[in-house]
N, C-alpha and C positions, 0 to 999 in steps of 0.2 A: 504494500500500500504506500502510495507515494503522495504527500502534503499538497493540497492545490493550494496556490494565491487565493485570499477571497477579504475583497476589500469592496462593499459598493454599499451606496448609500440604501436606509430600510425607504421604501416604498409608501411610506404615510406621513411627507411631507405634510400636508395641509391638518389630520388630525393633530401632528404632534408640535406643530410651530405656530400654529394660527391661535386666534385668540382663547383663552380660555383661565383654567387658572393656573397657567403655569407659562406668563407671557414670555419668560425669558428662555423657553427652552429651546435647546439646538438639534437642529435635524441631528441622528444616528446610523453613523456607519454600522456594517455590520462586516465582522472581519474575523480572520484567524487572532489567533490571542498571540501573545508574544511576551520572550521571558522578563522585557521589560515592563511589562503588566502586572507583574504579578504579587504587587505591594497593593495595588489596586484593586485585584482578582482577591487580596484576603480582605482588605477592608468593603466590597461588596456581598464577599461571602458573610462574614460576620451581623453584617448590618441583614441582610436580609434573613440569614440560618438561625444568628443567635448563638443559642447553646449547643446546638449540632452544625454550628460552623466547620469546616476542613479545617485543621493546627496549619499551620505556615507551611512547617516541611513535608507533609503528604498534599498538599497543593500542588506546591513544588517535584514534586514526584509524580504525583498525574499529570503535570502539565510535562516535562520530561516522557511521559511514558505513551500523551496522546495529543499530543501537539494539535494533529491535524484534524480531531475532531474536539478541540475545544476554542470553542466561539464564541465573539465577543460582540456589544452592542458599544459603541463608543464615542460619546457626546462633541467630542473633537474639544474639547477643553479642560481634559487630563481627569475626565473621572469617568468610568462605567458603567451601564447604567443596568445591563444583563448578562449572562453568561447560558451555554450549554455545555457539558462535559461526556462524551461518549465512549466509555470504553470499550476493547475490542480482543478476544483471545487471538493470541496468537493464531493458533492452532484451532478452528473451528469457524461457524459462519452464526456466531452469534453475539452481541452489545448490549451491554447496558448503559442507556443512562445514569450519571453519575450524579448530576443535578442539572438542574434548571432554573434559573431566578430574575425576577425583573424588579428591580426600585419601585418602591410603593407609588413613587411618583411617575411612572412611566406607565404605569399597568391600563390592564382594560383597552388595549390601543393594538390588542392585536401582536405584541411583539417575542409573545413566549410560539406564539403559533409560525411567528419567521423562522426563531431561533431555532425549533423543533423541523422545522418544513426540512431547511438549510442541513443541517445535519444529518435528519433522514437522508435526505438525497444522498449524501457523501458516501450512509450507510450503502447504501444502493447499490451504488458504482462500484464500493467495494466488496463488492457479492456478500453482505449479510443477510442471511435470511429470515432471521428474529431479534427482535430488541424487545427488552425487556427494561420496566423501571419499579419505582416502588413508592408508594407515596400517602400523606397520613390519609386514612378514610374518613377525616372528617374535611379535608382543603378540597370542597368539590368546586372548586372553581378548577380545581388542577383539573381533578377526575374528567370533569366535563368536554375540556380541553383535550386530554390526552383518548378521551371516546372519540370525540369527534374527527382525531387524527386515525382514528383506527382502531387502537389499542383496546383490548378485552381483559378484563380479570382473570387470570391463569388459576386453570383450577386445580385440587379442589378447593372449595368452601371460597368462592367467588374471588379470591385470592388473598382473603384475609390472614393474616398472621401474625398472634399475638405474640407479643414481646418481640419483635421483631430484632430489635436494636436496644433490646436488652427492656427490662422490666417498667410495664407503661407502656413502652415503644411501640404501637403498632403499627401496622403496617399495610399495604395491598399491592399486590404483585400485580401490574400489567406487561402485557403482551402482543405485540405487533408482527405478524407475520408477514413479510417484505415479499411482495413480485419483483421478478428479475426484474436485470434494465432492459431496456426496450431493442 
């Protein structure tokens, strides 16, 4: 699998720059992430995860480990505003998503659904045949989003799975089974 360039501006010019309540915002590139990002990449992770933020150095090690499928949305004035992270076995034709996050201030605009589109595709091209993600069963704004992409609950028990990520943690297993490329 070889890294494509991918630098272009997201597509929702007028929702995201035009008047509303966020007069000052800058159109967003959406591009490959880069390792000078990645002080950026933790303080978006944080802000947005919280308490199941990535530590600094396993960032650094996914981004190391999957360069080409970790995508960036990027304000053009040094701060980030989303991220997608896809990993990929070596050996095998199957990904997970790793996360997915947009700034509270960006959301509802359509932009986890670029980040997702973008990514799948890459998935694509690089003959993956399933991706899978995980995500809390109460954030149905996710759920909703990631139905609409495709993705089904891997069964059994609709993909729930208590304690997921340890006690409390739960969790829900989706699943996207990928058609070749064209």
């Amino acid at each position: 699998m070889t890294a494509e360039p991918l630098e272009r501006p997201v597509d929702h010019h007028e929702r995201l720059t035009g008047p509303g309540p966020y007069p000052d915002t800058l159109p967003l590139v959406l591009r490959t992430a880069r390792e000078a990002d990645l002080p950026e990449l933790r303080r978006l992770d944080e802000e947005v995860f919280q308490e199941v933020a990535y530590p600094g150095f396993l960032l650094r090690q996914l981004f190391d480990m999957y360069e080409e499928h970790f995508l960036v949305l990027d304000d053009g004035a040094g701060r980030l505003r989303g991220y997608v992270l896809a990993a990929t076995r070596a050996l095998g034709r199957d990904s997970w998503i790793l996360g997915l996050c947009v700034t509270q201030d960006r959301r509802r605009h359509g932009l986890g659904r670029e980040l997702m589109t973008e990514v799948l595709d890459r998935l694509r091209r690089n003959g993956i045949e399933v991706v899978r993600l995980t995500v809390e069963p109460a954030n149905l704004a996710a759920i909703l989003l990631y139905r609409s992409l495709g993705f089904r609950p891997e069964e059994p028990d609709g993909g729930l799975r208590p304690d997921y990520f340890g006690p409390g943690m739960h969790r829900q297993i989706m699943r996207l089974d990928l058609p070749g490329c064209p």
